[in-house]
C-alpha positions as CSV (number, residue, x, y, z in Angstrom):
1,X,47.7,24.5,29.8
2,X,48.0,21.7,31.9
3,X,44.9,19.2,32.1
4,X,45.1,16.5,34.1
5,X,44.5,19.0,37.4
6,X,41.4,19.9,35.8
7,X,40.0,16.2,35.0
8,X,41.2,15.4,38.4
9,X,39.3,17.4,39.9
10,X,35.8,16.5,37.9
11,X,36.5,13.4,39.2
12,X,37.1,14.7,42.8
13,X,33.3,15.7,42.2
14,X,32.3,12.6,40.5
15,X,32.2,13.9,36.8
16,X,33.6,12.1,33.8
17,X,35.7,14.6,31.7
18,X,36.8,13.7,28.9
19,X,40.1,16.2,26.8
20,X,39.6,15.7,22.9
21,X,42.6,16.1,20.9
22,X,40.4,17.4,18.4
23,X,38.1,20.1,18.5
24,X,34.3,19.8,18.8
25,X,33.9,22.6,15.7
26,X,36.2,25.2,13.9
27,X,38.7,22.1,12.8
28,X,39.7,24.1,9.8
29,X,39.2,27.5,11.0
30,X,39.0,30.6,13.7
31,X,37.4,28.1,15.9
32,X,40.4,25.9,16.9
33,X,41.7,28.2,19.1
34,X,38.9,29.1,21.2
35,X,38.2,26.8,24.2
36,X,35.0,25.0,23.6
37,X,32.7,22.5,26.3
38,X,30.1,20.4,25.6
39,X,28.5,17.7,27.4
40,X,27.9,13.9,25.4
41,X,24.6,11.7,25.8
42,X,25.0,8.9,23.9
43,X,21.6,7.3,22.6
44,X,22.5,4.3,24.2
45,X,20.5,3.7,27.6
46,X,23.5,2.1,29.6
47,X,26.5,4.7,28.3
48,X,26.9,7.6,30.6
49,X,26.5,11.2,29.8
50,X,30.2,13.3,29.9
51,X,31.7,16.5,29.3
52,X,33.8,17.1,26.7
53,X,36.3,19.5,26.6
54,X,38.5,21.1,24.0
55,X,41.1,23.8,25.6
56,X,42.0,25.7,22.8
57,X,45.6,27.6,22.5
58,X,48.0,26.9,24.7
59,X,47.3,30.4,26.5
60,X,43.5,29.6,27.0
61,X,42.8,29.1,31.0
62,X,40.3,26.7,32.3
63,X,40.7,26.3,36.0
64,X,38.0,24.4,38.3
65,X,37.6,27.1,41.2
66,X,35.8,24.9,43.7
67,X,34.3,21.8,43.9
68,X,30.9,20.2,46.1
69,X,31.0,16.8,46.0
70,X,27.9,15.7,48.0
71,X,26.4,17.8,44.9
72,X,28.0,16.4,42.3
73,X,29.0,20.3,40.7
74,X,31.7,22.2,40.8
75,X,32.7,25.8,39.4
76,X,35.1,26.5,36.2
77,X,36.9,29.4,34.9
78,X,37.2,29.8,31.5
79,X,39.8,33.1,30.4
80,X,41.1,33.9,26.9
81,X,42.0,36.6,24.2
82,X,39.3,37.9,22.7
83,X,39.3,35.9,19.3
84,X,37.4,35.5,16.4
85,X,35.5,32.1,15.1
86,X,33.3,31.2,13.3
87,X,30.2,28.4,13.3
88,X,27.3,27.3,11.4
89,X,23.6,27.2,12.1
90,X,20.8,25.7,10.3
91,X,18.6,28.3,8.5
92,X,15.6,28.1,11.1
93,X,18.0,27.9,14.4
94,X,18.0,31.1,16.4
95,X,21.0,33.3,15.7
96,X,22.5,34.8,19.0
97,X,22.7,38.3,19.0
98,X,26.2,38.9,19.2
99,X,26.5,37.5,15.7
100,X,27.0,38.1,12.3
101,X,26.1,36.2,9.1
102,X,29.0,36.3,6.9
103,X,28.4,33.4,4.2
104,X,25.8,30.9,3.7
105,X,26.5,27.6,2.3
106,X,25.4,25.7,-0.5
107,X,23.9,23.5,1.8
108,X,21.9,26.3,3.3
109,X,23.0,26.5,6.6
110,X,24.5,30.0,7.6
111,X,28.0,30.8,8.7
112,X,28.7,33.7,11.3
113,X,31.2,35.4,12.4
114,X,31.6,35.6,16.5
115,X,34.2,36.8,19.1
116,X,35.3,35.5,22.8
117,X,34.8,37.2,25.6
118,X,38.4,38.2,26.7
119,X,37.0,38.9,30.5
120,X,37.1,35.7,32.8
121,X,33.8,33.5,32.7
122,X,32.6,31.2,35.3
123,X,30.3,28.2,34.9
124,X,28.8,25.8,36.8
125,X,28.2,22.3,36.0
126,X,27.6,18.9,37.0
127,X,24.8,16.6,37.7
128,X,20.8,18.2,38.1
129,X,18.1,16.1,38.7
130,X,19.2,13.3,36.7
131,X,21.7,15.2,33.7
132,X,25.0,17.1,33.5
133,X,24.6,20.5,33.1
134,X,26.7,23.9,32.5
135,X,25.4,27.1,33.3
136,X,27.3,30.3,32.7
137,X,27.2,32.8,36.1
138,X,26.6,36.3,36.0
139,X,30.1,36.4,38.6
140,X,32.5,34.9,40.4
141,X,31.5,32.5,43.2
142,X,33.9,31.5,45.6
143,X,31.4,28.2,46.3
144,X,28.7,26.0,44.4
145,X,26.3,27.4,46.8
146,X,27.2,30.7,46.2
147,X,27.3,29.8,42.7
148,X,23.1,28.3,43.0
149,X,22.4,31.9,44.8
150,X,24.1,33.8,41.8
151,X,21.7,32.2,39.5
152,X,18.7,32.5,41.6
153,X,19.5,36.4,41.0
154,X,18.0,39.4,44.1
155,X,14.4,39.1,42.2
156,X,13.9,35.7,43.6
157,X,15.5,36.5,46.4
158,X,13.7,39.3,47.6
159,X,10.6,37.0,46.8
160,X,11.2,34.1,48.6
161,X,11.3,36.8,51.9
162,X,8.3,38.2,50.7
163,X,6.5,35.0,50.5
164,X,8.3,33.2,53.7
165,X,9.0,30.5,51.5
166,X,11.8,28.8,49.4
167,X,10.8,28.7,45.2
168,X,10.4,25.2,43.3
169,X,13.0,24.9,40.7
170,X,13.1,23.4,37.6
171,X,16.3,24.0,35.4
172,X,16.1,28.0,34.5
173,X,12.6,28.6,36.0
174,X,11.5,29.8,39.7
175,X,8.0,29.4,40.9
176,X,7.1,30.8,44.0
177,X,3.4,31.2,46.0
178,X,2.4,34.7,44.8
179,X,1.2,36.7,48.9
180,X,-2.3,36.2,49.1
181,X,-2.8,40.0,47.9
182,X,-1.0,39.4,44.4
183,X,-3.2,36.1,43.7
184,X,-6.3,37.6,44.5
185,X,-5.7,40.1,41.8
186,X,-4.2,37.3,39.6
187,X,-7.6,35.1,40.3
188,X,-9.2,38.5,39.4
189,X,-7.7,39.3,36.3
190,X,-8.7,35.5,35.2
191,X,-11.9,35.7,35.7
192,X,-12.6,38.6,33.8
193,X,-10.3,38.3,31.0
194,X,-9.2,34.7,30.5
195,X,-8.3,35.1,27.2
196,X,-4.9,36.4,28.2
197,X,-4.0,33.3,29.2
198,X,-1.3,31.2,27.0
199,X,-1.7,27.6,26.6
200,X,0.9,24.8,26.3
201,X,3.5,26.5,25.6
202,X,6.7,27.4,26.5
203,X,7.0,29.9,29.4
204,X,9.6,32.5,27.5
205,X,7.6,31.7,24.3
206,X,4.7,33.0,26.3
207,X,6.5,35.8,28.1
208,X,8.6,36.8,24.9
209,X,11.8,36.4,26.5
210,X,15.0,35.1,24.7
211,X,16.4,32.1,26.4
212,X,18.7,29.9,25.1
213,X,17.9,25.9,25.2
214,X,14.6,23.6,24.6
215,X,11.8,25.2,26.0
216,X,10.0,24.6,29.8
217,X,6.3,24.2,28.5
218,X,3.6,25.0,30.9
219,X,-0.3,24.2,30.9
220,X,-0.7,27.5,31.1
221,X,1.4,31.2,31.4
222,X,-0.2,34.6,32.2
223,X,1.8,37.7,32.0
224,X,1.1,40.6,33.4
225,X,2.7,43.9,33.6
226,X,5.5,41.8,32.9
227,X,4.8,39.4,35.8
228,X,5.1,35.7,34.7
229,X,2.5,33.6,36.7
230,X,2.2,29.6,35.4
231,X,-0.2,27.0,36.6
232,X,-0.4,23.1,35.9
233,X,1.7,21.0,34.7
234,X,5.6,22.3,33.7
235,X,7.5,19.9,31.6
236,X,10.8,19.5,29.8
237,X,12.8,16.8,28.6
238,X,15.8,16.9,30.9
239,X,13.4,17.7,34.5
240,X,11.1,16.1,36.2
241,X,7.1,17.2,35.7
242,X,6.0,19.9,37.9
243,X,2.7,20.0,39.1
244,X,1.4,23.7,40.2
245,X,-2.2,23.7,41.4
246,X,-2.3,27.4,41.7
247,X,-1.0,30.2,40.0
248,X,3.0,30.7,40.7
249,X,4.8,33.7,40.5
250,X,7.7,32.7,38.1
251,X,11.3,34.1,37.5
252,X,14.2,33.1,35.4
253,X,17.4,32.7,36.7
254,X,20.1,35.2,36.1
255,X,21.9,32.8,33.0
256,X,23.2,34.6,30.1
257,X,19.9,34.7,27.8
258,X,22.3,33.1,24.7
259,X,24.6,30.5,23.9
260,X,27.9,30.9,25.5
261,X,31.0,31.7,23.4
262,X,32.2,27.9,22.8
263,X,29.8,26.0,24.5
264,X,28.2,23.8,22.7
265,X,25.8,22.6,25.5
266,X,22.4,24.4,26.3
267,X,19.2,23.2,28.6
């Protein structure tokens, strides 16, 4: 595979890519081969964050498709043979479902077994608010912007036409003004049963749904009918505060639910 197209053109977007002659995991095992991404913060304030890549076999692909540089993102392929690795996790982490526990260690932490996806994958990454960021699309996207709608997925869509309005973003999360119908029945359902409502927590803790990443935690999260609504303050480590004075309808985006096959980076 040849690299220096590919960290040329991170840099045509202003990203720092760095190619490891070593890998990040799997050093002794299945995992060598597999092509693995990651992005580095340093703890130190004044070293910059980077991504880190490690390509694998020599047949592994990883092609940058297109690239937005008033953005600061771009869009990356990633094809290879389906292949079997295998990684640790501690014994509280979340196990992704595609995974099976084939040893623990003496240590304690568990070893499963996993395999690559042999169909092509497309990520996009690059700078957010104010960190790099991968996220894996659920297609193709012949453009960053295409790419941003992908994740936005046709619920938010359809909702942003409904309401005459773009959502707020914050990483994975969508809020959008409920139509004056919907809040009425949300202010409703408060007021009589209040109790339904989750507090300080995060919003798929709250909405039991499995995402992958540190949580978004919201002053408050009712669900109903399996309608996500949040209002107050919505933090997270990596985003800005969000401030929602009343009740937003809220989505996810369209990002595979678990950690990626090889990437070591999640929100």
């Amino acid at each position: 595979m040849a690299l220096s197209p590919l960290v040329a053109r991170f840099a045509q977007a202003g990203l720092p890519l760095e190619v490891l002659d070593r890998p990040l995991f799997g050093g002794r095992g299945q995992g060598r081969d597999i092509v693995q991404l990651d992005i580095a913060r340093p703890r130190r304030a004044k070293v910059p964050e980077l991504f880190r890549l490690w390509p694998g076999a020599a047949d592994n692909r990883v092609v940058v498709t297109t690239v937005d540089k008033a953005r600061q993102q771009l869009v990356v392929m990633v094809h290879e043979p389906r292949r079997r690795f295998e990684f640790e996790l501690g014994r509280h982490a979340e196990t992704p479902r595609s995974a099976r526990l084939v040893r623990t260690t003496k240590w304690g932490t568990r070893v499963f077994e996993q395999f690559t996806d042999d169909r092509k994958r497309h990520f996009l990454a690059g700078m957010d608010e104010q960190h790099l960021f991968i996220a894996q699309l659920p297609h193709a996207a012949p453009t960053v912007w295409a790419a941003h709608v992908a994740l936005k997925g046709p619920d938010v869509q359809q909702a942003e036409r409904r309401a005459g309005g773009k959502a707020v973003r914050q990483g994975e999360w969508f809020f959008l003004n409920p139509e004056p119908r919907e809040l009425s029945e949300v202010d409703d359902v408060v007021r009589r049963t209040s109790h339904l409502i989750a507090r300080h927590v995060g919003i798929a803790q709250a909405a039991q749904l499995r995402r992958a990443g540190r949580p978004h935690e919201a002053d408050e999260v009712l669900v109903l009918d399996g309608r996500i609504y949040v209002r107050g303050h919505v933090k997270h480590p990596d985003h800005a505060t969000l401030f929602l004075r009343t009740w937003r309808r809220t989505f996810a985006n369209t990002e595979a639910s678990t950690q990626p096959e090889g990437v070591l980076w999640v929100d």
